[in-house]
N, C-alpha and C positions, 0 to 999 in steps of 0.2 A: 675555746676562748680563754683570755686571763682570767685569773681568780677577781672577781670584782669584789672580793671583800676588801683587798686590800687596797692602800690609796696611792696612788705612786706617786713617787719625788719630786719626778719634772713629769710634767705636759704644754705639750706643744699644741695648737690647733689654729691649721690654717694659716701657719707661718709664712710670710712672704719675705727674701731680704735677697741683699747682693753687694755689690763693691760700685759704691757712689749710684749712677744711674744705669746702670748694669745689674741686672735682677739673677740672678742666680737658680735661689728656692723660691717656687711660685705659689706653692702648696704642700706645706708639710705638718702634720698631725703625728704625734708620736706619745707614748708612754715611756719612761722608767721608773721602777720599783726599787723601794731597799730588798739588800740580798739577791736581785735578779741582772741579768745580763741582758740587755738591748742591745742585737747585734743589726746597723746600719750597713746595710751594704748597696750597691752597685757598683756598674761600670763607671770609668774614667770620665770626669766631669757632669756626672749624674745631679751633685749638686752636695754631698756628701758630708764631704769638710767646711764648706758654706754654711751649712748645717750646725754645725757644729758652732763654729764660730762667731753665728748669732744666738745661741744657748749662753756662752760664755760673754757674749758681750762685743766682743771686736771688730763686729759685721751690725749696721744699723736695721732694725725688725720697721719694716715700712706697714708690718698690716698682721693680723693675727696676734696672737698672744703667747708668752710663755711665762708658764707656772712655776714656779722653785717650793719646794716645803709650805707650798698654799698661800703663796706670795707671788704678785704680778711683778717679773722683776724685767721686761722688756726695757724700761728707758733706764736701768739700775746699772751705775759705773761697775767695769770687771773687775776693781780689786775689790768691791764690796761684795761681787756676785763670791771671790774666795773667801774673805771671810764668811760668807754667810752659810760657808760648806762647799763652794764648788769648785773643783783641781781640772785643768784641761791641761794633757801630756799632746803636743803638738807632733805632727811628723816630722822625723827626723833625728830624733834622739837628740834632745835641746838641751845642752848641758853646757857645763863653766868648763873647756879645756883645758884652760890653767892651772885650777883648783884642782883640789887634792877629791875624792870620792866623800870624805868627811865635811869637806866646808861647803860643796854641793847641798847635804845632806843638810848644813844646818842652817846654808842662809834658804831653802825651802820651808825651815820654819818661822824665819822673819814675820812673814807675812800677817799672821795669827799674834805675834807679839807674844811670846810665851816665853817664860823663867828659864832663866839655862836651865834648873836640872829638869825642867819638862822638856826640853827642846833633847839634852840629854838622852832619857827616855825615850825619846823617839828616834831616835839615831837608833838606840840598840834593838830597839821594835821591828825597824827597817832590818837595820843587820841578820838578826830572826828569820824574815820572811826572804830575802836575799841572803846567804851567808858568803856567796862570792863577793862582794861588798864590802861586809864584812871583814872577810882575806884581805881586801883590797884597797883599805882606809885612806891610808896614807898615796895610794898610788895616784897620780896625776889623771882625771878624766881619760883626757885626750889619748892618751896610751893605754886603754881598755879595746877593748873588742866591742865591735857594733852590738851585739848581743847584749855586754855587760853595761854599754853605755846605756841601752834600753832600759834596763832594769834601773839603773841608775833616777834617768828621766822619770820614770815612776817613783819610785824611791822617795825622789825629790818633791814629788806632787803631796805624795802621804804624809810627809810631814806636816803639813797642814790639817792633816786632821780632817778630810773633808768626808760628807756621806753622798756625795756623786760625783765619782770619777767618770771622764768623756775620755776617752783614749781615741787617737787617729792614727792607723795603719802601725799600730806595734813590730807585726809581724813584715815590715819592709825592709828590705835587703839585707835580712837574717837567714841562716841554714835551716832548712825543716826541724831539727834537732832541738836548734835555740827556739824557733818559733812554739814550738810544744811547752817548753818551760814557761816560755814567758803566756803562754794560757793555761797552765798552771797556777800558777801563783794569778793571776784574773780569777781564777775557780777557787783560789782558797781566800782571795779578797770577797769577792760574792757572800761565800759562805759566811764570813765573818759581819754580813749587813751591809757591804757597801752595793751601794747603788751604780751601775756601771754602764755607760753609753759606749759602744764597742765599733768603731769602723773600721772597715777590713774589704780588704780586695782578697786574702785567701780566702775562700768561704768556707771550707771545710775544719779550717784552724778557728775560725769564727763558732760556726756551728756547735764543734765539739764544747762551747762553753755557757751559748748563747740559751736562754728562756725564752723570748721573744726576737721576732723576724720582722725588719721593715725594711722593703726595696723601694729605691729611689730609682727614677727614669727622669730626665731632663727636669729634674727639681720639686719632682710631683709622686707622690708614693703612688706606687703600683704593685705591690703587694703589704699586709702589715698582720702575721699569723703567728702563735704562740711555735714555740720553735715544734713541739711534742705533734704537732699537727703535721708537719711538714715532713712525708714518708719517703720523696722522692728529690734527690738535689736536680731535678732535669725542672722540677715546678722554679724555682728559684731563676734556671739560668734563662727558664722564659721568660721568667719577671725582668730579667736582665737586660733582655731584648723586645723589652715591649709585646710580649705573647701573649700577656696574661688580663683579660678584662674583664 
């Protein structure tokens, strides 16, 4: 089991939500911790990203609750839920194609309203943990590599400053190679305190980074095991398929 000394970030319990009169998640209970990785996974329309996006705000919570830093923040508007700490990197690698990898970089620190030389500061923080970036300041988004746009879209989230990062499907339609880096740098976010909600259809790119396991089945968790528990990935793909009861 988790460490129950610790108190994690966000909880979930018994979340219900969807898009209008369309329910989605019909029961979702979750933990994340600072410094740990909650890796979200199932199949394709399991309920996932829905998930997600009533954490953040964007998906209305018809029933259950969710917790942020010991605060009910269910009916709380999403640019408050980012100030208040919370970054959601969407699928798809969400970036300013126009803009240069720099102004990406520094209107993600609007948000927070910070001093140029703090917004400053975090630009080269970023550049730090990304040095392709870096490299690549000036160069125009849109003409990056899916990979690097990735890292970008995170990039962009951190400038904020937040202590719970939700990332959705990082690792999509990147080369195994690229997918490894970018759970990399997840692993060296982690370590550094951030709190990390992780959805992913690879599961072994997941896995490699993840502290805790929650599988979702038609909107309703059907498994939820600290990762250290889980000896065999055949237990997961049962969870996958509704094996598991």
């Amino acid at each position: 089991m988790s460490d129950q000394t610790a108190t994690p970030l966000l909880s979930l319990r018994n979340v219900q939500s969807g898009y209008g009169d369309l329910r989605v998640v019909w029961d979702v209970s979750l933990d994340v911790w600072p410094g740990k990785v909650t890796a979200l996974l199932g199949r394709n329309g399991a309920g996932k990203t829905s998930t997600l996006r009533a954490i953040s705000g964007l998906n209305r919570v018809s029933a259950g609750t969710i917790e942020f830093d010991g605060r009910d923040i269910a009916k709380v508007a999403p640019h408050r839920r980012v100030r208040q700490g919370m970054a959601y990197v969407q699928e798809g690698k969400r970036v300013f194609h126009r803009q240069t990898v720099e102004q990406n970089l520094i209107l993600g620190g609007y948000v927070r309203r910070m001093r140029r030389s703090a917004v400053r500061e975090e630009v080269e923080r970023i550049y730090d943990l990304f040095p392709v970036l870096g490299a690549k300041r000036g160069l125009l988004a849109g003409a990056m590599s899916g990979g690097q746009q990735q890292m970008l879209a995170i990039g962009q989230a951190l400038m904020a400053k937040p202590t719970l990062l939700l990332l959705d499907e990082p690792s999509g339609g990147l080369a195994p190679v690229i997918v490894g880096e970018v759970m990399e740098r997840v692993n060296t976010l982690k370590e550094a305190g951030l709190a990390v909600l992780l959805v992913e259809q690879a599961v072994d790119a997941a896995m490699s980074v993840a502290d805790h396991v929650t599988v979702l089945d038609v909107g309703r968790v059907v498994m939820d095991a600290d990762a250290g528990e889980i000896d065999d990935r055949a237990v997961i793909r049962d969870a996958y398929f509704g094996r598991v009861g």
